[in-house]
N, C-alpha and C positions, 0 to 999 in steps of 0.2 A: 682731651681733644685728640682725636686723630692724628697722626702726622706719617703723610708717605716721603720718602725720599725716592729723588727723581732719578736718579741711575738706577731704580726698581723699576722703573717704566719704560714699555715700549720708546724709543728713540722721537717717531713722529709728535704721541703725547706729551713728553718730555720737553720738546722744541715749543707748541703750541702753550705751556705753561709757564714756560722761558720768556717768553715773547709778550705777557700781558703785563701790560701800564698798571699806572694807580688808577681806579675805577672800571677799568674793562672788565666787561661780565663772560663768564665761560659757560654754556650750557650743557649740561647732559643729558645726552636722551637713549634711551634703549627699546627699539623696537617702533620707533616712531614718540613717544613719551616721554616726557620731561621727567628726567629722575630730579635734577638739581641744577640750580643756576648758583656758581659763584661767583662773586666779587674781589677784583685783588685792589689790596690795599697797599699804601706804599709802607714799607718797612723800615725800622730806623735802627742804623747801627747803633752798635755801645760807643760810647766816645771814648778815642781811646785816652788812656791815661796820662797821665801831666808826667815828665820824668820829674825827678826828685832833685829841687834843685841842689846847687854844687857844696851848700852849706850841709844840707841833709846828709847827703850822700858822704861827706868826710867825716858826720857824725857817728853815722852808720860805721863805717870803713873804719873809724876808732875804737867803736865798741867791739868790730870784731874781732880786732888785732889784738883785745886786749882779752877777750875768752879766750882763742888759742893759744896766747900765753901764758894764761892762768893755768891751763889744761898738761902744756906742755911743762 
């Protein structure tokens, strides 16, 4: 699929793509002619991740103290 990034684009186009909702349609036309009609969808972040609770995290924090001792 396609994908332009939008600091490649004229500044006006740019704003006018910024600007559309879930379901607003953008049309394109050249020379009077409909190239293409888009539809914007809404987008769903990644969620972000859980931190690791404090029991993991000391697990973690153990096993590493204990390579670098190994090592040392």
């Amino acid at each position: 699929m396609p994908q332009i990034d939008l600091d490649d684009l004229p500044p006006r186009v740019a704003k006018a793509l910024e600007g559309l909702g879930p379901g607003d349609e953008l049309v394109l036309v050249r020379g009077g002619v409909m190239i293409a009609r888009l539809t914007a969808s809404q987008t769903s972040t990644p969620a972000a991740a859980d931190p690791p609770a404090e029991q993991d995290m000391k697990e973690v924090m153990e096993q590493f103290n204990a390579m670098i001792h190994d090592e040392f």
